[in-house]
Every structure is written in C-alpha cells, then in structure tokens.
PyMOL commands that place a pseudoatom at each C-alpha (Angstrom):
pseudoatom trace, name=CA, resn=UNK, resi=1, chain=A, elem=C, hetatm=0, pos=[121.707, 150.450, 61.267]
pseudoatom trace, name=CA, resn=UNK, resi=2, chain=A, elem=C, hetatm=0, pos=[123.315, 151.423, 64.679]
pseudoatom trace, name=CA, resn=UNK, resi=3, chain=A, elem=C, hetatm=0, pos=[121.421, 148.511, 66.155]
pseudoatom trace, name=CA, resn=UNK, resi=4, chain=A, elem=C, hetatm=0, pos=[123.110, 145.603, 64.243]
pseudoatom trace, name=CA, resn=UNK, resi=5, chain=A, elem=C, hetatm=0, pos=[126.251, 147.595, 64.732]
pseudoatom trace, name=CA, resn=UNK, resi=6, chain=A, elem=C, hetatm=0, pos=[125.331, 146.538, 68.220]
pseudoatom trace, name=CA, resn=UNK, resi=7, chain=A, elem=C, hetatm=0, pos=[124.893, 143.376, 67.696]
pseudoatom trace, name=CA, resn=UNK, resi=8, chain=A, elem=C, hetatm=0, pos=[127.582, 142.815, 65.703]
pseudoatom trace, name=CA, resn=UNK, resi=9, chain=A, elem=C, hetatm=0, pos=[129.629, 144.294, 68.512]
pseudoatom trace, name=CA, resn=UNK, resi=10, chain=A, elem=C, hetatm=0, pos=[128.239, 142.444, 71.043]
pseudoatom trace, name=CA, resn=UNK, resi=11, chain=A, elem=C, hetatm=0, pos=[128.194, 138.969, 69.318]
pseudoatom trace, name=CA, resn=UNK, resi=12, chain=A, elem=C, hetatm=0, pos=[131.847, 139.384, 68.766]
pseudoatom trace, name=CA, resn=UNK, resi=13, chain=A, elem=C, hetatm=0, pos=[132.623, 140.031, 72.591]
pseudoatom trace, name=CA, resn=UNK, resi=14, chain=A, elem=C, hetatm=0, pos=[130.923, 136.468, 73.344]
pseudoatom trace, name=CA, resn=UNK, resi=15, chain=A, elem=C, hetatm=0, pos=[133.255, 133.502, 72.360]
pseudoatom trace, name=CA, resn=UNK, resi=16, chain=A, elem=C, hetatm=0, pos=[132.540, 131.042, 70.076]
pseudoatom trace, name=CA, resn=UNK, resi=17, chain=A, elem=C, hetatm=0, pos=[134.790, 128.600, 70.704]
pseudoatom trace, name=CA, resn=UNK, resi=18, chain=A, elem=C, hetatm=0, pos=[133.463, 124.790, 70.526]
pseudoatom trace, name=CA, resn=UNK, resi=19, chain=A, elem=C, hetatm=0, pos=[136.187, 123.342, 73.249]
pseudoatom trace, name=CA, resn=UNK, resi=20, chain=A, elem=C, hetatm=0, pos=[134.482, 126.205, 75.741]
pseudoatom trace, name=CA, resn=UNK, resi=21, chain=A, elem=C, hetatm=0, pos=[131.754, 124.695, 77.693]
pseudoatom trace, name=CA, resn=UNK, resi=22, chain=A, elem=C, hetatm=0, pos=[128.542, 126.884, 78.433]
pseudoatom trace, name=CA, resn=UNK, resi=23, chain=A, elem=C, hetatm=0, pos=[130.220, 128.072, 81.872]
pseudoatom trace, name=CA, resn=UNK, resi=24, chain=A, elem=C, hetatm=0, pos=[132.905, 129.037, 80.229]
pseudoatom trace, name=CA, resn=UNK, resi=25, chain=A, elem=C, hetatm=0, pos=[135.449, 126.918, 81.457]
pseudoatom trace, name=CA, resn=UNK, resi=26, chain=A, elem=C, hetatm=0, pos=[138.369, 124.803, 78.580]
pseudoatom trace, name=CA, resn=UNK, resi=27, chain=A, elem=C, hetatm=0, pos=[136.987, 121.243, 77.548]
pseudoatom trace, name=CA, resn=UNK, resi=28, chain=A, elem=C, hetatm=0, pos=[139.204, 118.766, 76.039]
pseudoatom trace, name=CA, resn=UNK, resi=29, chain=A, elem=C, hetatm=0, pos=[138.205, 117.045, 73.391]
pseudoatom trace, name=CA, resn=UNK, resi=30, chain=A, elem=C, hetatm=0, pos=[140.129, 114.054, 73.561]
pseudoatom trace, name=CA, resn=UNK, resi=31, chain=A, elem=C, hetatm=0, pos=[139.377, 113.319, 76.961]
pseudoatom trace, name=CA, resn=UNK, resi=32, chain=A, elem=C, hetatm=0, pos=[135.527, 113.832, 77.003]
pseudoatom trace, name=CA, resn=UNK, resi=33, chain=A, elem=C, hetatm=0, pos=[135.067, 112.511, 73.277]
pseudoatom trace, name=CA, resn=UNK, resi=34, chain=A, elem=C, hetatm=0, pos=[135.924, 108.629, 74.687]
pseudoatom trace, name=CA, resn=UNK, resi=35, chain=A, elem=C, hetatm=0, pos=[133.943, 109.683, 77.952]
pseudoatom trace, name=CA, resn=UNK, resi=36, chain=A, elem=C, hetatm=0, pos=[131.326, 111.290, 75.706]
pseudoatom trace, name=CA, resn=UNK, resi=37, chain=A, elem=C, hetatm=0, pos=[130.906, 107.979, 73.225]
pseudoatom trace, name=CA, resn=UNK, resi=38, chain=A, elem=C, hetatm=0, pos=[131.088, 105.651, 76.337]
pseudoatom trace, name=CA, resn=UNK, resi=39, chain=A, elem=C, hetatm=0, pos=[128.437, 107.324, 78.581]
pseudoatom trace, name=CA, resn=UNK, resi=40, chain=A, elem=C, hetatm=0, pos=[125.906, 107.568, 75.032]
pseudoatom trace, name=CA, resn=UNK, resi=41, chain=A, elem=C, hetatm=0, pos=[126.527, 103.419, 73.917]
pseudoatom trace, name=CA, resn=UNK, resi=42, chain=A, elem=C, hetatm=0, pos=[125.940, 102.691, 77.137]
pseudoatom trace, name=CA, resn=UNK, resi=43, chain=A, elem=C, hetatm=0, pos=[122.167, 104.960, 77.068]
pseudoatom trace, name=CA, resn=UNK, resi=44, chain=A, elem=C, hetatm=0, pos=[121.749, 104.097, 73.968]
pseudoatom trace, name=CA, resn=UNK, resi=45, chain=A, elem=C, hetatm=0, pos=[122.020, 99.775, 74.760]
pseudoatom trace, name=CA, resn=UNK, resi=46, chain=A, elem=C, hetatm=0, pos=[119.733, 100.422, 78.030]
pseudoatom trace, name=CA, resn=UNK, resi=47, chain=A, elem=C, hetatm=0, pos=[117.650, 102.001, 75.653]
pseudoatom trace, name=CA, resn=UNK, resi=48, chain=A, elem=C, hetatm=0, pos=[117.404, 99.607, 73.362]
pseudoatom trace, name=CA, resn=UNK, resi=49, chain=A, elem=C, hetatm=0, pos=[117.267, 96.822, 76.215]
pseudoatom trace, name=CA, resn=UNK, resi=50, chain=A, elem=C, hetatm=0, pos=[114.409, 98.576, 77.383]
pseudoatom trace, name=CA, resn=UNK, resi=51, chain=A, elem=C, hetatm=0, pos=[112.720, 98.900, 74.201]
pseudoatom trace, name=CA, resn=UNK, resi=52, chain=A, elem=C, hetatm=0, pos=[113.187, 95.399, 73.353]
pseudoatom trace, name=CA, resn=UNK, resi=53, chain=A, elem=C, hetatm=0, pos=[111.778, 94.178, 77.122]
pseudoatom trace, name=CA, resn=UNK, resi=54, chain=A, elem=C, hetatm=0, pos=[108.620, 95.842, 75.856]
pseudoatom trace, name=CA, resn=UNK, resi=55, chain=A, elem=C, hetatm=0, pos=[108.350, 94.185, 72.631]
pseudoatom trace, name=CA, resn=UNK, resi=56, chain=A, elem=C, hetatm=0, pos=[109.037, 91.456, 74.463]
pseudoatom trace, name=CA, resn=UNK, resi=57, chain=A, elem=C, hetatm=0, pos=[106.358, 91.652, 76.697]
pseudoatom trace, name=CA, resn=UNK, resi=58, chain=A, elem=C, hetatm=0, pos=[103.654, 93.021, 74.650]
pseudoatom trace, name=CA, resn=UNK, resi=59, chain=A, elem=C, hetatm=0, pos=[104.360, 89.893, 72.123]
pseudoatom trace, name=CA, resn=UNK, resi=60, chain=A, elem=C, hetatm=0, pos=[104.016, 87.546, 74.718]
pseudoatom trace, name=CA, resn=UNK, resi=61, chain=A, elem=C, hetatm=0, pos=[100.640, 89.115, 76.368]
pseudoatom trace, name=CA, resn=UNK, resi=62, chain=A, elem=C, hetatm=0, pos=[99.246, 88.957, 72.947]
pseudoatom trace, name=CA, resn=UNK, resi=63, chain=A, elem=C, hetatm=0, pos=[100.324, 85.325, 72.955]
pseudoatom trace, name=CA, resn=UNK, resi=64, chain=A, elem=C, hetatm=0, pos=[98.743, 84.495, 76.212]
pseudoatom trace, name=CA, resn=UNK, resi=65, chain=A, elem=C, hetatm=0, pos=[95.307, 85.832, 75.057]
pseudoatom trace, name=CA, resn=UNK, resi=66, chain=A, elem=C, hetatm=0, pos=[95.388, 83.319, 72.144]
pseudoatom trace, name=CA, resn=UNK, resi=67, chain=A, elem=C, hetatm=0, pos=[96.235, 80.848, 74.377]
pseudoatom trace, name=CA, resn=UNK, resi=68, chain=A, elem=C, hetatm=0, pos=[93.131, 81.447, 76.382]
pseudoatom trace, name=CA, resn=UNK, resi=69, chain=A, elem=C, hetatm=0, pos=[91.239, 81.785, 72.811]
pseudoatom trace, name=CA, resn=UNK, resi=70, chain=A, elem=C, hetatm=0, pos=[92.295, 78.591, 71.516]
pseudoatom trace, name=CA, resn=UNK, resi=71, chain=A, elem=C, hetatm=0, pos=[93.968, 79.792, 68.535]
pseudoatom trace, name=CA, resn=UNK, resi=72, chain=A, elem=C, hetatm=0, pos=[97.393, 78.255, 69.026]
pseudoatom trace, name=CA, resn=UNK, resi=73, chain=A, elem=C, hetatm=0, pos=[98.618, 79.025, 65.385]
pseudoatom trace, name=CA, resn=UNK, resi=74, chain=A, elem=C, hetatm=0, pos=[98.695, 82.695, 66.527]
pseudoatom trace, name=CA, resn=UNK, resi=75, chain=A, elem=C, hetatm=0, pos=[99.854, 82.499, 69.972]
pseudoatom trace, name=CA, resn=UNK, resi=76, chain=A, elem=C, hetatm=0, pos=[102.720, 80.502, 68.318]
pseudoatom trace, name=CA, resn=UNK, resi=77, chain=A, elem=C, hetatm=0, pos=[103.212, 83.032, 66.143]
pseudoatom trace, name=CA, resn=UNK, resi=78, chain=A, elem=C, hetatm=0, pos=[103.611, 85.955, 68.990]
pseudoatom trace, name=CA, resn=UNK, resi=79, chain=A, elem=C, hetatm=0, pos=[106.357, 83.343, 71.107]
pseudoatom trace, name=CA, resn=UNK, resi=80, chain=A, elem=C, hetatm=0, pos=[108.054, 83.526, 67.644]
pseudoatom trace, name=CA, resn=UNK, resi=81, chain=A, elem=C, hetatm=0, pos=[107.907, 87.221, 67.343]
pseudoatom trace, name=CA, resn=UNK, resi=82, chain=A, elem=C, hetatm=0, pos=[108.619, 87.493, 71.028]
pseudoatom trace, name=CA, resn=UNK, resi=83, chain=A, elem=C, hetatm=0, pos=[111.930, 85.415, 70.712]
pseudoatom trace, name=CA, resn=UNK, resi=84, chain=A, elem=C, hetatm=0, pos=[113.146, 87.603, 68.368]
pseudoatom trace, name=CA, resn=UNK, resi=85, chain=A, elem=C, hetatm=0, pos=[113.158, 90.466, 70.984]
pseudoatom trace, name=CA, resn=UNK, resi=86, chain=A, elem=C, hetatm=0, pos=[114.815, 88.257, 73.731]
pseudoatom trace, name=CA, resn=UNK, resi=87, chain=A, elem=C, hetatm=0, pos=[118.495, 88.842, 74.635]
pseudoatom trace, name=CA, resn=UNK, resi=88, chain=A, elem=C, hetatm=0, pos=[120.318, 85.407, 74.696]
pseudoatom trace, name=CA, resn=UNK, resi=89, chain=A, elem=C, hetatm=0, pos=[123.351, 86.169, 76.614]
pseudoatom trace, name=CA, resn=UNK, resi=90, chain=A, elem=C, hetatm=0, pos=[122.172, 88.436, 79.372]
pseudoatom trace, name=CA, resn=UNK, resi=91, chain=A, elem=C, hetatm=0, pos=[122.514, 85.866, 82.362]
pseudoatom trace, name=CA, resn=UNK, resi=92, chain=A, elem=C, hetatm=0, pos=[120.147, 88.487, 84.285]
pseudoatom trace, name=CA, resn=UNK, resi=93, chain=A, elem=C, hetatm=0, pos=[117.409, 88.163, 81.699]
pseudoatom trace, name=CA, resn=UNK, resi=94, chain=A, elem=C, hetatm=0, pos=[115.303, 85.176, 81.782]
pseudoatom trace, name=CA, resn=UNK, resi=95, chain=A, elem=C, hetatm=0, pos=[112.561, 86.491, 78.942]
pseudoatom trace, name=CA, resn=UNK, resi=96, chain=A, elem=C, hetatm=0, pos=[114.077, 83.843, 76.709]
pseudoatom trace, name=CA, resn=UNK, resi=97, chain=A, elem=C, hetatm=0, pos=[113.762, 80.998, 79.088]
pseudoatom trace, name=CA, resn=UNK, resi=98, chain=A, elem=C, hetatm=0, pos=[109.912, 82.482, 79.834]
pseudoatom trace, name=CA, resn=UNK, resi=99, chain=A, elem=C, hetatm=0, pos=[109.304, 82.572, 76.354]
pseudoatom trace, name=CA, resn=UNK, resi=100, chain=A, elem=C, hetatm=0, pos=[110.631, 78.867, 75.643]
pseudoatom trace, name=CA, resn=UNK, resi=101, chain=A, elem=C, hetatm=0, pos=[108.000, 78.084, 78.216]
pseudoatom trace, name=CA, resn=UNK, resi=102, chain=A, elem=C, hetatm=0, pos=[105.043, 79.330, 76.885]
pseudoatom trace, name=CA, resn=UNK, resi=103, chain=A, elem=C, hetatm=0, pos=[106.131, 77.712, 73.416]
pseudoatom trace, name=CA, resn=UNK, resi=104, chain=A, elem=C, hetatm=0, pos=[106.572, 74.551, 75.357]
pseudoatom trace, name=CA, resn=UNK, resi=105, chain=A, elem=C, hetatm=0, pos=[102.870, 74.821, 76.949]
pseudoatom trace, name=CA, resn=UNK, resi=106, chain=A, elem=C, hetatm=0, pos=[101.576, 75.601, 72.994]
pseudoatom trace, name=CA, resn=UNK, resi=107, chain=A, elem=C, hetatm=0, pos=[102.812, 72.640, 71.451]
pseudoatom trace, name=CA, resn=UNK, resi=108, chain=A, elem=C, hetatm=0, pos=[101.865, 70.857, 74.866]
pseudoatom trace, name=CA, resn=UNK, resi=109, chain=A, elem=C, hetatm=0, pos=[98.320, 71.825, 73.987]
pseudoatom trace, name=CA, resn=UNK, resi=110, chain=A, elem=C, hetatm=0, pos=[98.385, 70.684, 70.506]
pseudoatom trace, name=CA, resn=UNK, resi=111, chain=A, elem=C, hetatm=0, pos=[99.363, 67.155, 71.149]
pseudoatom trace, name=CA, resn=UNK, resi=112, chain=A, elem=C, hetatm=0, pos=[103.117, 68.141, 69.996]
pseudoatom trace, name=CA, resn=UNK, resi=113, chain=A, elem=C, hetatm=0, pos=[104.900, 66.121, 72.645]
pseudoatom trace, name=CA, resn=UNK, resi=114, chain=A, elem=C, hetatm=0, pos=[108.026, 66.399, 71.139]
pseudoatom trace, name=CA, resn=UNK, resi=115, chain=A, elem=C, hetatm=0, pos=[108.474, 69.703, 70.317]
pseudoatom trace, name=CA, resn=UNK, resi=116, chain=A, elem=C, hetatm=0, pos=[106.817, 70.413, 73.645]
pseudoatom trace, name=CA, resn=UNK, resi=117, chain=A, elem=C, hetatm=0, pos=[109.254, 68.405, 75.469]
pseudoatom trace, name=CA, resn=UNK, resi=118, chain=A, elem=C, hetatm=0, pos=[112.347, 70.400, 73.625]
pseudoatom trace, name=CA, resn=UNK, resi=119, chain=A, elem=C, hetatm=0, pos=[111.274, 73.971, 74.872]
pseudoatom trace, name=CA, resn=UNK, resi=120, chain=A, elem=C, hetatm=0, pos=[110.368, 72.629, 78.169]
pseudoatom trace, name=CA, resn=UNK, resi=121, chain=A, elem=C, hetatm=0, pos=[113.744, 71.469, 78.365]
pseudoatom trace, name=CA, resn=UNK, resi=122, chain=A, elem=C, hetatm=0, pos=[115.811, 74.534, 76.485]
pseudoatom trace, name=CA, resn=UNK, resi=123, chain=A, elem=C, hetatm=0, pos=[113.341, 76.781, 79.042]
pseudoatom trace, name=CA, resn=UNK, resi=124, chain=A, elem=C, hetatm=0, pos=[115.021, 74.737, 82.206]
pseudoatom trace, name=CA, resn=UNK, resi=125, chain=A, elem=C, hetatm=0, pos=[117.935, 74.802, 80.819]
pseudoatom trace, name=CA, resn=UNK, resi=126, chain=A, elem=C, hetatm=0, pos=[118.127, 78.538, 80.398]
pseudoatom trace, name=CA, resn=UNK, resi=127, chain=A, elem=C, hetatm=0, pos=[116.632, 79.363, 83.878]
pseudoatom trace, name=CA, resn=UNK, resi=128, chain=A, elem=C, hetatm=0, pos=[119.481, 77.027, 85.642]
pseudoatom trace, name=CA, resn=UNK, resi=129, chain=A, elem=C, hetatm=0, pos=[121.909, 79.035, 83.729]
pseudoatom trace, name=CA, resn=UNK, resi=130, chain=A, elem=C, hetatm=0, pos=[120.749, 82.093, 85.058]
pseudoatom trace, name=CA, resn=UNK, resi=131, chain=A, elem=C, hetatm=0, pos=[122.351, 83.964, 87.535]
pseudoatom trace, name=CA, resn=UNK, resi=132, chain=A, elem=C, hetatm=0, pos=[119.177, 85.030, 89.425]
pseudoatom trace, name=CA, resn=UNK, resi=133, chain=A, elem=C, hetatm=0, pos=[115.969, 83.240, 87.804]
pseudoatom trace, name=CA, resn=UNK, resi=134, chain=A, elem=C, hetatm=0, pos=[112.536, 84.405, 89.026]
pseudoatom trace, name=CA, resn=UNK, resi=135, chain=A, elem=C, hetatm=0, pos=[112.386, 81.092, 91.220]
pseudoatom trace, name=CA, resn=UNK, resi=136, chain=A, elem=C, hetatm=0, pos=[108.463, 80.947, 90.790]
pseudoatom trace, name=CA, resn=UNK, resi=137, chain=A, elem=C, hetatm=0, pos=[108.993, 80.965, 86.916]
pseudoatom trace, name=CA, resn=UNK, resi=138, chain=A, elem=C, hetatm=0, pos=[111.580, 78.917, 87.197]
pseudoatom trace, name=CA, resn=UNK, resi=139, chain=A, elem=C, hetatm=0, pos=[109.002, 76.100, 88.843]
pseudoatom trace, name=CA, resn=UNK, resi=140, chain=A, elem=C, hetatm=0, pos=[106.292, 76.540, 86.912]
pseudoatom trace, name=CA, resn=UNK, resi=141, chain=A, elem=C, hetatm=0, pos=[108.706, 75.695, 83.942]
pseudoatom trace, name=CA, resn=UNK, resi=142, chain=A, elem=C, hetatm=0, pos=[109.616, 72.412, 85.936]
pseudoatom trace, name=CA, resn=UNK, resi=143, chain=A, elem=C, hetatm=0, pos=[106.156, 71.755, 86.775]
pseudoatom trace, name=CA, resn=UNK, resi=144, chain=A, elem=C, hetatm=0, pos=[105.097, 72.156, 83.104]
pseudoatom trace, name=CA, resn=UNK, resi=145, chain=A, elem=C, hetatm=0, pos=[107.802, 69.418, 81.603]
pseudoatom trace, name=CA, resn=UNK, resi=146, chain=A, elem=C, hetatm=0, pos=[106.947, 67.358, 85.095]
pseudoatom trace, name=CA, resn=UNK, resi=147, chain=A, elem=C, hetatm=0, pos=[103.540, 67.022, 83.558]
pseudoatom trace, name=CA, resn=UNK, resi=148, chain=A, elem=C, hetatm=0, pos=[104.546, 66.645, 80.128]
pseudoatom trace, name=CA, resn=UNK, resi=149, chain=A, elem=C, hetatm=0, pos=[106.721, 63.534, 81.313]
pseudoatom trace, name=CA, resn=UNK, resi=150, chain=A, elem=C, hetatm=0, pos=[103.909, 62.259, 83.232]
pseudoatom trace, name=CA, resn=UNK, resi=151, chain=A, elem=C, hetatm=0, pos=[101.575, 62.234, 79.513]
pseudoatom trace, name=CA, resn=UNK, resi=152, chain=A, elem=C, hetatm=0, pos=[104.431, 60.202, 78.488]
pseudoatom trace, name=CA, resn=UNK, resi=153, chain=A, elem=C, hetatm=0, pos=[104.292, 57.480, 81.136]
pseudoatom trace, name=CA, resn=UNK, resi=154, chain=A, elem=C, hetatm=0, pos=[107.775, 58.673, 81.919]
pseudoatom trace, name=CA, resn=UNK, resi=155, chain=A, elem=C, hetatm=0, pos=[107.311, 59.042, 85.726]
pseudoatom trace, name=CA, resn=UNK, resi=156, chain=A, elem=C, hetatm=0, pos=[111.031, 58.847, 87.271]
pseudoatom trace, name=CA, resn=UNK, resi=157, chain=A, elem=C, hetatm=0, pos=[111.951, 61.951, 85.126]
pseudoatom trace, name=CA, resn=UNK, resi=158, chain=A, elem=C, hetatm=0, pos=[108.799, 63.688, 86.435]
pseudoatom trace, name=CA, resn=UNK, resi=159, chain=A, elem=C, hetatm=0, pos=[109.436, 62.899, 90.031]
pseudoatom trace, name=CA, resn=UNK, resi=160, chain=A, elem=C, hetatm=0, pos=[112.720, 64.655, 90.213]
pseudoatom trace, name=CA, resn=UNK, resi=161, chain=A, elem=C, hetatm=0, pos=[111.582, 68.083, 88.281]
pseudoatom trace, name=CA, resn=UNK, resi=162, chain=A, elem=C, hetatm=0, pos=[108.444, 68.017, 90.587]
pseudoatom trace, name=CA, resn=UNK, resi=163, chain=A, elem=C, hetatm=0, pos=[110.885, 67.584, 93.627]
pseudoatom trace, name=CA, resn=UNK, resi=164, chain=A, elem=C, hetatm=0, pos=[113.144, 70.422, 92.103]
pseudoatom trace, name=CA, resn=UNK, resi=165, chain=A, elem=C, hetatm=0, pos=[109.779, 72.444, 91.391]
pseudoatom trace, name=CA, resn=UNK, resi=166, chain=A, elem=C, hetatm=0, pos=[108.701, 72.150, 94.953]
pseudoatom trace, name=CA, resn=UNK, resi=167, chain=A, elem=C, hetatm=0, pos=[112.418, 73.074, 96.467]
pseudoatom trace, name=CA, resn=UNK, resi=168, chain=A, elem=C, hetatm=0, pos=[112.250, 76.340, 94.384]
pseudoatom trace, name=CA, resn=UNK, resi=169, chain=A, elem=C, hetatm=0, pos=[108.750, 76.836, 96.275]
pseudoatom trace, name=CA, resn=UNK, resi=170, chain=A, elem=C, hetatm=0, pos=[109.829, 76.000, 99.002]
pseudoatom trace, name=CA, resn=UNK, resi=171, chain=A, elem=C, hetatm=0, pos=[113.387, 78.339, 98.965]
pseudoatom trace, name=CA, resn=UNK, resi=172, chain=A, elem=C, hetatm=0, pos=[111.121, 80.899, 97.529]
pseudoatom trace, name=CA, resn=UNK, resi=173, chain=A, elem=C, hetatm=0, pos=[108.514, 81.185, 99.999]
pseudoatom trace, name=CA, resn=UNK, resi=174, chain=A, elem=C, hetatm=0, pos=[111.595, 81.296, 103.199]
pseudoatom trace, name=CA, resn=UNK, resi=175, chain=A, elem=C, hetatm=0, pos=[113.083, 84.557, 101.047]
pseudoatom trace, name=CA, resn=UNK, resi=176, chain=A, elem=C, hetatm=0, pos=[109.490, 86.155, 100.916]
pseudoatom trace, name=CA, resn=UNK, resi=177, chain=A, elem=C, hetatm=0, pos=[109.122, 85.340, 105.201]
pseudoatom trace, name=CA, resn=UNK, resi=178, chain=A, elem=C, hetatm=0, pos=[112.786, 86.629, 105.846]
pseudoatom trace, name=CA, resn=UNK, resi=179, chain=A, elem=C, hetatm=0, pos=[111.610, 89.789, 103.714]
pseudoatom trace, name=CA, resn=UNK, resi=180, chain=A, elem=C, hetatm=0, pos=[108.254, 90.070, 105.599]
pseudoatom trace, name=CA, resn=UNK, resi=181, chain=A, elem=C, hetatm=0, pos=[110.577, 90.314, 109.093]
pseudoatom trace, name=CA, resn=UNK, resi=182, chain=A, elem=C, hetatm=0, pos=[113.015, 93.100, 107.906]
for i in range(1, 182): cmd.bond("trace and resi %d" % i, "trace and resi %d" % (i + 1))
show_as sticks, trace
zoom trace
C-alpha cells in the first residue's frame, strides 16, 4: 500500500502536459502542427515515390526476362503493370519514357509496326521533355524507332534519330572523360 502511495506521489510530480516536449521545454501547437504535417507528406510522398520506383522496376525486370523467353503476351503484360507505377509529371523521372520503350521494342518484335512506332515515339517524346534524361537511354530509344523506320523503308526519318542517337553518344561519352579528369 505505501508503495503505490509512492507512485502515486511521484507520478503526480512529473507533468503530463501534451504541449511539453520530452526535455521539458513549451511546444506550440499551432506552429509545429503545419511544420509537423509538412515534414510527414513530404516522407510520406518520398516514400511512396520510392515504393513505386521499385514496383516499377521489378515489373519491368520481369518484363525483360519474357522478352528474352519469347513470350511477348506476358512481357506486355509487366510494361502494362509497370506503367501503372510510373509518375507522369516528374520531369526528373524518365521510368515512363523507359517503359514506353520496352513496349515499343514488344510490339516491334511482334510485327506490330504501328503500335511499335507510337511508343517509340511517346518514349522520345518523354525523354526530350525531361529535364535530365539518362542520355544513353535516351539513344537507345532513338536507335530503336531509327530501326523501326528503317523496316518501313522510311530512311530520311531514320537518318536524323540515328544522327540525334549518335550526338547523345557522343555528348555522353565527353561528360564521362571530363568526370574521369576531376
């Protein structure tokens, strides 16, 4: 009995208020709350960024290996799934313009010129809108609708993504040389 006395007593000389921080010292609630909900949206969406860039990228791997297996009715399947975790407005995030790629290589491969010709060309599109594309990405996509134009008989067109393709290389491998010397 004395003991929770004791406890009592003691738990009633330690504050309970909620707007006093573990040290001690006064927190505002109307101040930190905005700070508070700011700082955990912001975790929260680089969370679910992050999530959604491994999705991403496990959908797409998957897609590969049917690619290499021949069965394009799954791989399409995966680039499907995979666009679905893409983030269309992030100028910084080119998955969507990688993804259009690989769809554009799948119909490619099963004689689907057409279709194959419109991801090619949303895939492009997509990388020159980004503000930093992955500049050997960004050729092979050229290089892909290059050769798709070239099945067509439709060599002009080609020429110039080729040249494009071969000025990303190019710009490409003078960043990698400038890197090398710092």
């Amino acid at each position: 009995m004395i003991k929770s006395i004791w406890l009592l007593l003691l738990f009633s000389l330690v504050p309970c208020d909620p707007a006093l921080a573990a040290d001690g010292t006064a927190v505002t609630s109307s101040s930190n709350s905005s700070l508070d909900t700011s700082t955990v949206q912001s975790r929260e969406y680089r969370a679910d960024m992050q999530v959604r860039q491994v999705k991403w990228k496990s959908s797409m791997d998957r897609a590969l290996e049917y690619v290499k297996n021949g069965d394009y009715v799954a791989a399409q399947k995966m680039v499907d799934i995979a666009r679905k975790q893409t983030v269309v407005n992030d100028p910084d995030d080119s998955s969507l313009a990688q993804t259009e790629k690989i769809a554009g290589d799948i119909a490619a491969a099963q004689s689907n010129l057409g279709a194959a010709e419109r991801f090619y060309r949303r895939s492009v599109y997509l990388y020159e809108r980004a503000s930093a594309p992955d500049k050997s990405e960004f050729s092979a996509a050229l290089i892909s609708y290059a050769e798709l134009l070239k099945r067509e008989n439709r060599l002009r067109e080609a020429t110039r993504f080729e040249m494009q393709a071969s000025q990303l290389r190019r710009d490409d491998n003078s960043t990698a040389e400038t890197n090398r010397s710092l």
